[in-house]
N, CA, C and O atoms as a Tripos MOL2 file, in Angstrom:
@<TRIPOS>MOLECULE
protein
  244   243    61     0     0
PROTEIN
NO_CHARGES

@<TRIPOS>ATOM
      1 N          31.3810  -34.6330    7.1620 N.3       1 UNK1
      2 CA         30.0550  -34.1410    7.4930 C.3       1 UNK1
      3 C          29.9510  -32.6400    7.2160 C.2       1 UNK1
      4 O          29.0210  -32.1170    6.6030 O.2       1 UNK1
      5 N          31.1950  -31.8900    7.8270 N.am      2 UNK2
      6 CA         30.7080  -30.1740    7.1120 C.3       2 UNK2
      7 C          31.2120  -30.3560    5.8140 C.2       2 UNK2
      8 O          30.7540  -29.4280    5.1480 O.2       2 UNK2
      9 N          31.7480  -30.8990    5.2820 N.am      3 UNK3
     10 CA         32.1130  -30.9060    3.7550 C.3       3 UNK3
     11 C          30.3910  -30.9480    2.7290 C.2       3 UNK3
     12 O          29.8930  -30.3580    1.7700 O.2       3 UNK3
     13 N          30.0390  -31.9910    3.6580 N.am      4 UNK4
     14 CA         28.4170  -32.1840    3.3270 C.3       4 UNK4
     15 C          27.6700  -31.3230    3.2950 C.2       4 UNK4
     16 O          26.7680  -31.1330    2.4780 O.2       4 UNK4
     17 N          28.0630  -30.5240    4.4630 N.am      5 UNK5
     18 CA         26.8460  -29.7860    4.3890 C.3       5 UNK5
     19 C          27.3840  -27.9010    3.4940 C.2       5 UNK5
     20 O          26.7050  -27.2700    2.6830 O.2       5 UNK5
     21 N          28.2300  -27.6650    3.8470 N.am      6 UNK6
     22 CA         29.1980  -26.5140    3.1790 C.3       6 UNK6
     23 C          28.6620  -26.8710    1.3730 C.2       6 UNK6
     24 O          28.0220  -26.0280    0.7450 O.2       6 UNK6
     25 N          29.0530  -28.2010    0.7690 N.am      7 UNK7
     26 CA         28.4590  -28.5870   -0.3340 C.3       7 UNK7
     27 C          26.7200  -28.3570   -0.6520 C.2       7 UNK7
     28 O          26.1480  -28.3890   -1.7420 O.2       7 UNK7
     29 N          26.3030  -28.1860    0.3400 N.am      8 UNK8
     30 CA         24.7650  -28.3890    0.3660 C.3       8 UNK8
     31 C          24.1460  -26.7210    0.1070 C.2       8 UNK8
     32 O          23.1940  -26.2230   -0.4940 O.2       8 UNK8
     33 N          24.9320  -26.3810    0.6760 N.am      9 UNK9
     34 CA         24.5540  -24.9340    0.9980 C.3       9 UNK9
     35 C          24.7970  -23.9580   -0.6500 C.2       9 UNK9
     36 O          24.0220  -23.2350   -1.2760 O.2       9 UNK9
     37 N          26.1080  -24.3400   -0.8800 N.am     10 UNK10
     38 CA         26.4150  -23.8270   -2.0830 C.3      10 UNK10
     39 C          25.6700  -24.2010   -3.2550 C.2      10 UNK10
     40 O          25.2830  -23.4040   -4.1100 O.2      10 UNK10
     41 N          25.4550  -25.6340   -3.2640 N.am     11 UNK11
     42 CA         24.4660  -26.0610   -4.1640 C.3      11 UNK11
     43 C          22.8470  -25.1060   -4.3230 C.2      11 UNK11
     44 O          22.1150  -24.7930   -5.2620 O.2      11 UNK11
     45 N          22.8470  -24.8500   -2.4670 N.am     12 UNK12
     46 CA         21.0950  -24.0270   -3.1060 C.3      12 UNK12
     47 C          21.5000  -22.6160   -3.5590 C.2      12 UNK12
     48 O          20.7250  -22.0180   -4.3050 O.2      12 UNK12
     49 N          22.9640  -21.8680   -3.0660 N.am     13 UNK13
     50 CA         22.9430  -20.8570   -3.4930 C.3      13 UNK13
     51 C          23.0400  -20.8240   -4.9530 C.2      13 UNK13
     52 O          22.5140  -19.8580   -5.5050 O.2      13 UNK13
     53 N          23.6860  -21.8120   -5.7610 N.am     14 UNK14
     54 CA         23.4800  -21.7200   -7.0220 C.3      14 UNK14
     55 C          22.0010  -21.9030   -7.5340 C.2      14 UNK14
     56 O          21.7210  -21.0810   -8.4060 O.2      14 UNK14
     57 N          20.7220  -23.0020   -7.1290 N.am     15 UNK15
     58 CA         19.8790  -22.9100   -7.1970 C.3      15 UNK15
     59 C          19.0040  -22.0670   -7.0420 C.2      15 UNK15
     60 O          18.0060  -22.1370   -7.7600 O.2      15 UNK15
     61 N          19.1420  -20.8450   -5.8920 N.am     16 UNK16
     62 CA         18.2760  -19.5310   -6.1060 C.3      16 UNK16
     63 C          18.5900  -18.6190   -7.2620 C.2      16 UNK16
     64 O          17.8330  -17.9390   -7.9560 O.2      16 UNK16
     65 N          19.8380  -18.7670   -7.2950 N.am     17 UNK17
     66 CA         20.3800  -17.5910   -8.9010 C.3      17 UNK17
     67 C          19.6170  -17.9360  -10.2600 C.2      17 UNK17
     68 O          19.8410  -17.3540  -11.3220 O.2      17 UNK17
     69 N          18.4930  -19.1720  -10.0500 N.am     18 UNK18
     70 CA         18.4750  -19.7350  -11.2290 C.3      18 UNK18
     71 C          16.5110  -19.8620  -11.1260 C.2      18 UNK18
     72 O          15.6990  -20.4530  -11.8370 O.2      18 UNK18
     73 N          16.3680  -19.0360   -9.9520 N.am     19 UNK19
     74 CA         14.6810  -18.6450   -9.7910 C.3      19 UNK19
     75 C          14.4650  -17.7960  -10.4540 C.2      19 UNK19
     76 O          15.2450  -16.8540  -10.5980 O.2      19 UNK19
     77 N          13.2820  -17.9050  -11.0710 N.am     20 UNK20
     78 CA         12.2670  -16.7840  -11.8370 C.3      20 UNK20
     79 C          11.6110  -15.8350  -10.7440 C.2      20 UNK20
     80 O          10.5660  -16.2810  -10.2700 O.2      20 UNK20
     81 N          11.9670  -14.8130  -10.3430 N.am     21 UNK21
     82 CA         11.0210  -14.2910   -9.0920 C.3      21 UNK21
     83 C          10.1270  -13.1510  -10.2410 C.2      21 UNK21
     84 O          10.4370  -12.5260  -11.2550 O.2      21 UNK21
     85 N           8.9010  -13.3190   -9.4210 N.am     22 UNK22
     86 CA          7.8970  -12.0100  -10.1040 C.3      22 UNK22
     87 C           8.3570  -10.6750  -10.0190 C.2      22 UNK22
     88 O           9.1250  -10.2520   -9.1550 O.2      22 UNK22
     89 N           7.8110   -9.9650  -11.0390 N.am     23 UNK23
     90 CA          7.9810   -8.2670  -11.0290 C.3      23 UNK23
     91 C           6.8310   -7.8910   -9.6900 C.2      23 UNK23
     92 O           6.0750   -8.6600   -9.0960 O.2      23 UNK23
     93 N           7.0290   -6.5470   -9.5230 N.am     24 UNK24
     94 CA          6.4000   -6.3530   -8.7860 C.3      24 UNK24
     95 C           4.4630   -6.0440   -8.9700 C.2      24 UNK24
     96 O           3.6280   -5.8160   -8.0940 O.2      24 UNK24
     97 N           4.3450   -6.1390  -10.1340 N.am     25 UNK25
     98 CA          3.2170   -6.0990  -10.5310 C.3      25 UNK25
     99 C           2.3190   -7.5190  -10.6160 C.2      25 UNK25
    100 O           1.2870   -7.8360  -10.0260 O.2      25 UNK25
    101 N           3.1130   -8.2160  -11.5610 N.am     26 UNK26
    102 CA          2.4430  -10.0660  -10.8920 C.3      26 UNK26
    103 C           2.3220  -10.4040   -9.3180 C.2      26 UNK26
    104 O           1.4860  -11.0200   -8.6560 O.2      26 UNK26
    105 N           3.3600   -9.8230   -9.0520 N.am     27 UNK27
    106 CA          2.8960  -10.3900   -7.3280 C.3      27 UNK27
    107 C           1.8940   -9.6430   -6.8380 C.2      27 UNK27
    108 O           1.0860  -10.2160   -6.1060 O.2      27 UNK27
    109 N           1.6940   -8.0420   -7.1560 N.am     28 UNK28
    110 CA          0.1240   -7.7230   -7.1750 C.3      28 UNK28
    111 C          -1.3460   -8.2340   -7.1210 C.2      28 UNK28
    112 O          -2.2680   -8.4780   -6.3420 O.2      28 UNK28
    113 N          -1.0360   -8.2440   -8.2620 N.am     29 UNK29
    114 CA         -1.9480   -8.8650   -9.5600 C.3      29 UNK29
    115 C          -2.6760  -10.3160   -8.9860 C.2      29 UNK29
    116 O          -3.8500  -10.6710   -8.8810 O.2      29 UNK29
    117 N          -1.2130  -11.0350   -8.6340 N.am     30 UNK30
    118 CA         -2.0840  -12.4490   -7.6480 C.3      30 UNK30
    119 C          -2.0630  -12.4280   -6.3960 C.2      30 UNK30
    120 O          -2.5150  -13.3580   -5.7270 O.2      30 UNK30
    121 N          -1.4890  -11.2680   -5.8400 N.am     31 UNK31
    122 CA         -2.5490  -11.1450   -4.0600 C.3      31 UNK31
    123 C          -3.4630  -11.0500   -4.3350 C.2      31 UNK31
    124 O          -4.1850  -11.8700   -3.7690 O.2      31 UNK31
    125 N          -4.2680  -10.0240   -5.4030 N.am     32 UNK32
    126 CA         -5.4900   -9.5120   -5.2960 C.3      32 UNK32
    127 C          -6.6390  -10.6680   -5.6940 C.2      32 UNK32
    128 O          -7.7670  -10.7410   -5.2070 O.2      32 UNK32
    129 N          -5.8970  -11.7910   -6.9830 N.am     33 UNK33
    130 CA         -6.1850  -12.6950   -6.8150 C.3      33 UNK33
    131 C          -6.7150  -13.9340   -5.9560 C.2      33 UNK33
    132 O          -7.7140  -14.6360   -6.1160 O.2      33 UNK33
    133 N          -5.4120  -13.9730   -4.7100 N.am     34 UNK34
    134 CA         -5.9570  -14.4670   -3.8610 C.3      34 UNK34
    135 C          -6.6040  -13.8890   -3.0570 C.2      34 UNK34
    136 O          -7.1780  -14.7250   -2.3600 O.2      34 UNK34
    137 N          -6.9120  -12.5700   -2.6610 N.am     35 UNK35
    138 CA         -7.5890  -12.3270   -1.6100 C.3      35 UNK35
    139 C          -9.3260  -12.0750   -2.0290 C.2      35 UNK35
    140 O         -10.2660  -11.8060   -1.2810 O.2      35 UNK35
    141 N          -9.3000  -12.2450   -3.2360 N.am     36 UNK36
    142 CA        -10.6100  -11.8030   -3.6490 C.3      36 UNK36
    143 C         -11.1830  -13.3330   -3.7600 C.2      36 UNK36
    144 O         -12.2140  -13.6200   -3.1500 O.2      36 UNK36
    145 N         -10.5240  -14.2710   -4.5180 N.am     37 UNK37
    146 CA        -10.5750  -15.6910   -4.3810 C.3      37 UNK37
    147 C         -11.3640  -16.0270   -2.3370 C.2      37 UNK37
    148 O         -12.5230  -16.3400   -2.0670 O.2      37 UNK37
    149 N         -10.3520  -15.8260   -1.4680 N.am     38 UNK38
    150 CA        -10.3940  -16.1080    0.0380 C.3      38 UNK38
    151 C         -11.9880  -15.6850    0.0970 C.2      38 UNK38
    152 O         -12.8650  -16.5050    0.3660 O.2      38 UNK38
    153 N         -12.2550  -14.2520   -0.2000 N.am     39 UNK39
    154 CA        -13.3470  -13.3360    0.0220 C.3      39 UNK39
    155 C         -14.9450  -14.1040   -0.4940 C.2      39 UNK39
    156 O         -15.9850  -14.2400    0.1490 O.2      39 UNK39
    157 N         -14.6070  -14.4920   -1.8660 N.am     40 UNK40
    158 CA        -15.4270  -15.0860   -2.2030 C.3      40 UNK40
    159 C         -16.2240  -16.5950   -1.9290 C.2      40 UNK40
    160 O         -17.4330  -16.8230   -1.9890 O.2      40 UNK40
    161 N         -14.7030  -17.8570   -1.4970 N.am     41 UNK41
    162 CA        -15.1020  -18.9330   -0.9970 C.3      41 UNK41
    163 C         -15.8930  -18.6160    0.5880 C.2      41 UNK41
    164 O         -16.7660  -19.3270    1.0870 O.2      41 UNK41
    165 N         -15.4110  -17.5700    1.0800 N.am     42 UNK42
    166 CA        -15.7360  -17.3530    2.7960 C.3      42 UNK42
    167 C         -17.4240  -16.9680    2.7830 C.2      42 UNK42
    168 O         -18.2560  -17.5020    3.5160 O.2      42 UNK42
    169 N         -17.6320  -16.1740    2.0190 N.am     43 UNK43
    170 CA        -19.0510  -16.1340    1.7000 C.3      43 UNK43
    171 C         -20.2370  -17.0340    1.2500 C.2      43 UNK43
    172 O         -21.4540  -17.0490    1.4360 O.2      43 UNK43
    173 N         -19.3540  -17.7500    0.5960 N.am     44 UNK44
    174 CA        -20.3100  -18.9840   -0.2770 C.3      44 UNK44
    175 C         -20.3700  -19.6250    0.8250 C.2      44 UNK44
    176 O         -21.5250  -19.6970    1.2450 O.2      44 UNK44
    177 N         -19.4450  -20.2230    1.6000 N.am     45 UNK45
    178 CA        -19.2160  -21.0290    2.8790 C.3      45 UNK45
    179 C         -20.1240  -20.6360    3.9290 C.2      45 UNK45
    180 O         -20.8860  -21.4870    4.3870 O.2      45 UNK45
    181 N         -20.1390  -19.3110    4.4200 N.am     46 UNK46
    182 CA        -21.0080  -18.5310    5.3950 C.3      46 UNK46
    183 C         -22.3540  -18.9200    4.8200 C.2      46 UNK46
    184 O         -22.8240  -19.7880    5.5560 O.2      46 UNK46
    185 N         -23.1450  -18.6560    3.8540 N.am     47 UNK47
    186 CA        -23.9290  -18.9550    3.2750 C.3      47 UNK47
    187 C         -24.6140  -20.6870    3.0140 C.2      47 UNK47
    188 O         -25.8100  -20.9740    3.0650 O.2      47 UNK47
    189 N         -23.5310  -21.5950    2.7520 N.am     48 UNK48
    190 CA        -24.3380  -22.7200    3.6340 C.3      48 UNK48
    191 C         -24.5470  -22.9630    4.6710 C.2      48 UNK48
    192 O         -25.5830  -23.4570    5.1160 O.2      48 UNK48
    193 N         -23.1330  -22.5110    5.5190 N.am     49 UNK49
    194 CA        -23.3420  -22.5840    7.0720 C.3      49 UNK49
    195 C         -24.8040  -22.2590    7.6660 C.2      49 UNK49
    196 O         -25.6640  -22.7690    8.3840 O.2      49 UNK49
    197 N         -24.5510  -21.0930    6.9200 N.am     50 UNK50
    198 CA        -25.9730  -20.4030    7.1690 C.3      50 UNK50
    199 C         -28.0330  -21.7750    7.4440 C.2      50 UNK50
    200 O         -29.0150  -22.1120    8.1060 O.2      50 UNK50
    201 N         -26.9370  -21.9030    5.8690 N.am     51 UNK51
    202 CA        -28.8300  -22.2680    5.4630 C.3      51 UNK51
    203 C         -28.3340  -23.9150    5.8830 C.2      51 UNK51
    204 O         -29.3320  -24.6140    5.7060 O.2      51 UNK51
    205 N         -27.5720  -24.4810    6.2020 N.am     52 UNK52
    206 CA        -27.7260  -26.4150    6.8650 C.3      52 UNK52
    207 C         -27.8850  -25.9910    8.4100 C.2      52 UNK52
    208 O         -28.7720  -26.5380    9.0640 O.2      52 UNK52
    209 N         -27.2700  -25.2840    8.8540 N.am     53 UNK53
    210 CA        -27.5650  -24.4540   10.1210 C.3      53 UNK53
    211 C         -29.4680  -24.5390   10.3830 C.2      53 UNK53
    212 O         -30.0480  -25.0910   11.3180 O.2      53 UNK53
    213 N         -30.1030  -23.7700    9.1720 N.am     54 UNK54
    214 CA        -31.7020  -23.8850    9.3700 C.3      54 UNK54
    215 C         -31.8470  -24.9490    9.4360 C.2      54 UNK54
    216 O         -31.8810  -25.4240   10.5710 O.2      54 UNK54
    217 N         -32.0170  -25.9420    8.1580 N.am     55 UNK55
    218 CA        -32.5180  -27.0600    7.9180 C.3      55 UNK55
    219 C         -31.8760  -27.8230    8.8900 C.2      55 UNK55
    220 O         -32.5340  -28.8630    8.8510 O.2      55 UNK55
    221 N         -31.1210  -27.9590    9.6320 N.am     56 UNK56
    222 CA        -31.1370  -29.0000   10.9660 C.3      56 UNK56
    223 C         -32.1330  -28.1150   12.1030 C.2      56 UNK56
    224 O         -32.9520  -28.6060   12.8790 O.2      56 UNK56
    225 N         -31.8730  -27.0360   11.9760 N.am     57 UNK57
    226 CA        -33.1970  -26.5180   12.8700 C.3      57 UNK57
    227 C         -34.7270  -26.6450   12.9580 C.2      57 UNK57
    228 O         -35.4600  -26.8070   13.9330 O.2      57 UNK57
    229 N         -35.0560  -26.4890   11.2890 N.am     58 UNK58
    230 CA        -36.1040  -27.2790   11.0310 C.3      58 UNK58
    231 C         -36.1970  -28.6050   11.1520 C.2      58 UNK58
    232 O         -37.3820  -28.8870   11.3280 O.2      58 UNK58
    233 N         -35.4350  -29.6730   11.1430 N.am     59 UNK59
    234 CA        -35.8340  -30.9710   11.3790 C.3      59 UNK59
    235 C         -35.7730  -31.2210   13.1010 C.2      59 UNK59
    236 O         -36.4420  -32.1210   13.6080 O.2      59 UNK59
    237 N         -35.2270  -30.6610   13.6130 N.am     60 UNK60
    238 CA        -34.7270  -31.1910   15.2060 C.3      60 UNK60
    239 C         -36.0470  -30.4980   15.9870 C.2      60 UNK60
    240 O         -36.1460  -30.6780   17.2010 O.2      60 UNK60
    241 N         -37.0620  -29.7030   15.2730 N.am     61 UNK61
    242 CA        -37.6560  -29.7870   16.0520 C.3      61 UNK61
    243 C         -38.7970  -30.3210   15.6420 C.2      61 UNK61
    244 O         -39.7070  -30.5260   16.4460 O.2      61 UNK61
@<TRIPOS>BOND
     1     1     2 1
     2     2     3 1
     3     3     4 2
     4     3     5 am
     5     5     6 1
     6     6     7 1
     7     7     8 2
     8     7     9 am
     9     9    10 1
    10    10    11 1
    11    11    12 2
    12    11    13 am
    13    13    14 1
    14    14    15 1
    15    15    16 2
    16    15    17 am
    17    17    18 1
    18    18    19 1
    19    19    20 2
    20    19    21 am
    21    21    22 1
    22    22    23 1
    23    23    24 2
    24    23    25 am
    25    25    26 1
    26    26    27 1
    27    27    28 2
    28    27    29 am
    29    29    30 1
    30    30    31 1
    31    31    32 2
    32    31    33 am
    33    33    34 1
    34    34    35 1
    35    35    36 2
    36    35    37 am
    37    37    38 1
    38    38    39 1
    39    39    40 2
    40    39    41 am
    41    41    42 1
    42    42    43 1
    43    43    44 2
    44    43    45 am
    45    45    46 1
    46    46    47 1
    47    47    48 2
    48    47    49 am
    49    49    50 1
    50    50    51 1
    51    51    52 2
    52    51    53 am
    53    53    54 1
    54    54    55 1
    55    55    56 2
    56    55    57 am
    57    57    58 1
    58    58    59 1
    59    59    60 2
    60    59    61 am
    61    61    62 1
    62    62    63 1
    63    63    64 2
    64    63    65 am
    65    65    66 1
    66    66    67 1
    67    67    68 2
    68    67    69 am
    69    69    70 1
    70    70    71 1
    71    71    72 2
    72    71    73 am
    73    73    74 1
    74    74    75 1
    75    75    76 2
    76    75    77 am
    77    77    78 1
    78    78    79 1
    79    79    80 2
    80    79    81 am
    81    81    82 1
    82    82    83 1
    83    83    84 2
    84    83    85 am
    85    85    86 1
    86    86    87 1
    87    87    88 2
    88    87    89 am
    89    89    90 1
    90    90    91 1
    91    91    92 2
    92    91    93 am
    93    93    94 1
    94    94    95 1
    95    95    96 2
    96    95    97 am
    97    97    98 1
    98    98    99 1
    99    99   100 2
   100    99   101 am
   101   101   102 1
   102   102   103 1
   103   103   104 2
   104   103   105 am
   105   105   106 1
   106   106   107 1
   107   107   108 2
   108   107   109 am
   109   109   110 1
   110   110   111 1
   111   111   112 2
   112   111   113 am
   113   113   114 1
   114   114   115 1
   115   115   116 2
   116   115   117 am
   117   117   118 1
   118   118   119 1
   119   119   120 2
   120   119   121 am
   121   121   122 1
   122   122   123 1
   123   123   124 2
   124   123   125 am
   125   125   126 1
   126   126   127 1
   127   127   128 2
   128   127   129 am
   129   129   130 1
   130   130   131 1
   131   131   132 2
   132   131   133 am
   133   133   134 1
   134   134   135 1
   135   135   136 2
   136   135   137 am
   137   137   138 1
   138   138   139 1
   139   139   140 2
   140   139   141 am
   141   141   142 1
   142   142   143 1
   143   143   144 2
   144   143   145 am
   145   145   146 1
   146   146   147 1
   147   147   148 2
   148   147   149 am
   149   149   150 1
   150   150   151 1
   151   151   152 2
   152   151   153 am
   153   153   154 1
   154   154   155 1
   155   155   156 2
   156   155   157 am
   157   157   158 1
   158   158   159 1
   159   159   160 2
   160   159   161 am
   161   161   162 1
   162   162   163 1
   163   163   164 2
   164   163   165 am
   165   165   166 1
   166   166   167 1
   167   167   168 2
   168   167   169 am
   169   169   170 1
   170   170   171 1
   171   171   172 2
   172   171   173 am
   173   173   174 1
   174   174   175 1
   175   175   176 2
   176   175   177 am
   177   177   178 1
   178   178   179 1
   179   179   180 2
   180   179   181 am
   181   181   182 1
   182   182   183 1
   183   183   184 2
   184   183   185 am
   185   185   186 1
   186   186   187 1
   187   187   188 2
   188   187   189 am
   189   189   190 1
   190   190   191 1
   191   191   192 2
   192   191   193 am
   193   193   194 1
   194   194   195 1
   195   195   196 2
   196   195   197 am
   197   197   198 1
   198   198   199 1
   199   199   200 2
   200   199   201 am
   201   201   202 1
   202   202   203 1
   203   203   204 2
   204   203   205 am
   205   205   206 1
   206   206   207 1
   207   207   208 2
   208   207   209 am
   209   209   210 1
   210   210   211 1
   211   211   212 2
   212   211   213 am
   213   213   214 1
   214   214   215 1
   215   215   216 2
   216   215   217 am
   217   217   218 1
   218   218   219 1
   219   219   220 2
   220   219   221 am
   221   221   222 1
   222   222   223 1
   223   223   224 2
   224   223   225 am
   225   225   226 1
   226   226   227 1
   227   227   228 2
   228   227   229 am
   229   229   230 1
   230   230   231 1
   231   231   232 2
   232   231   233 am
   233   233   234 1
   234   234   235 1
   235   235   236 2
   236   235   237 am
   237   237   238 1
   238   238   239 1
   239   239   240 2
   240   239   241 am
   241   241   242 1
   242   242   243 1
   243   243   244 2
@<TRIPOS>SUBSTRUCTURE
     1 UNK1         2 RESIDUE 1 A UNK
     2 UNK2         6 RESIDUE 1 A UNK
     3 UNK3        10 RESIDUE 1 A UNK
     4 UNK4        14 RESIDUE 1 A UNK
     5 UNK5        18 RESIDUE 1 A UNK
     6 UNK6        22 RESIDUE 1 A UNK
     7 UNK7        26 RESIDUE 1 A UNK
     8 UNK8        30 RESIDUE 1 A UNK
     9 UNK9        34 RESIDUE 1 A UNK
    10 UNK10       38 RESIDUE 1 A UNK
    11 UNK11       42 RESIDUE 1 A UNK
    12 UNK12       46 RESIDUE 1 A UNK
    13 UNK13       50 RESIDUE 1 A UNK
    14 UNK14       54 RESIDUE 1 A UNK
    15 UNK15       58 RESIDUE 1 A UNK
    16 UNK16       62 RESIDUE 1 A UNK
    17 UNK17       66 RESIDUE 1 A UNK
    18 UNK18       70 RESIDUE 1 A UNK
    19 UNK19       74 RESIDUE 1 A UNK
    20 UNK20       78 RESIDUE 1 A UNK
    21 UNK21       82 RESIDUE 1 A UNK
    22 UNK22       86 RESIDUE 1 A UNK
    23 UNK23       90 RESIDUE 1 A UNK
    24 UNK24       94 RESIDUE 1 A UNK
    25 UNK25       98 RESIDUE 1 A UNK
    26 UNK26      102 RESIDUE 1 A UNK
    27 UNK27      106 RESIDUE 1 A UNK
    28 UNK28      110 RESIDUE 1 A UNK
    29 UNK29      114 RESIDUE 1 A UNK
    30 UNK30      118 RESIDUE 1 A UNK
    31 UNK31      122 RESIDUE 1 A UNK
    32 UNK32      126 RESIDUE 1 A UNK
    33 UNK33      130 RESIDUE 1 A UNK
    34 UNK34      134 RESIDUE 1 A UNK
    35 UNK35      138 RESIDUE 1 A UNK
    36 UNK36      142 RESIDUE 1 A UNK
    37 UNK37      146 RESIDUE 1 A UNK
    38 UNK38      150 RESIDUE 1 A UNK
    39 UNK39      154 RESIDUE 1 A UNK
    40 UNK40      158 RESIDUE 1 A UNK
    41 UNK41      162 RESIDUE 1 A UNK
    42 UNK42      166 RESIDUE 1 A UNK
    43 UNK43      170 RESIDUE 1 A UNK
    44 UNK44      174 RESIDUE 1 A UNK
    45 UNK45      178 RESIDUE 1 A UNK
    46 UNK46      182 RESIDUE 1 A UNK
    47 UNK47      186 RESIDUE 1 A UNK
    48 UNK48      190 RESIDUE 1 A UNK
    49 UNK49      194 RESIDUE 1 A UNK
    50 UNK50      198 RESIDUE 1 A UNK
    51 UNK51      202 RESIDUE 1 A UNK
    52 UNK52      206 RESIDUE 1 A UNK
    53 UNK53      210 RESIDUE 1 A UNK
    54 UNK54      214 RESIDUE 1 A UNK
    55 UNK55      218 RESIDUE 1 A UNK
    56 UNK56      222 RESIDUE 1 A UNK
    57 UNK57      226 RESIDUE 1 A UNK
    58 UNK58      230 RESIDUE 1 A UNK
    59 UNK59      234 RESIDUE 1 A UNK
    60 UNK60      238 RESIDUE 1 A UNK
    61 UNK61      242 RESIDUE 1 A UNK
């Protein structure tokens, strides 16, 4: 069983040596991505909320 797992372990350490990690500029590059992405769905979203928000107001009464 620790043979198992001692084996397991070494196996991922060889598997991280063998990741592509980003420069520090791609990982930039796609925060800004995502956060401008987040920024934009949250608005569109607010914005129906908004207006099905009326139109059940207008019908309920």
């Amino acid at each position: 069983m620790i043979g198992k797992v001692k084996s397991f372990f070494q196996e991922v350490k060889v598997e991280a040596k063998k990741v592509n990690y980003p420069s520090r500029e791609e990982l930039i590059g796609s925060t800004w991505v995502v956060i401008t992405t987040v920024i934009i769905v949250s608005v569109f979203l607010g914005v129906v909320d908004m207006s099905l928000a009326k139109v059940v107001k207008l019908l309920v009464r």
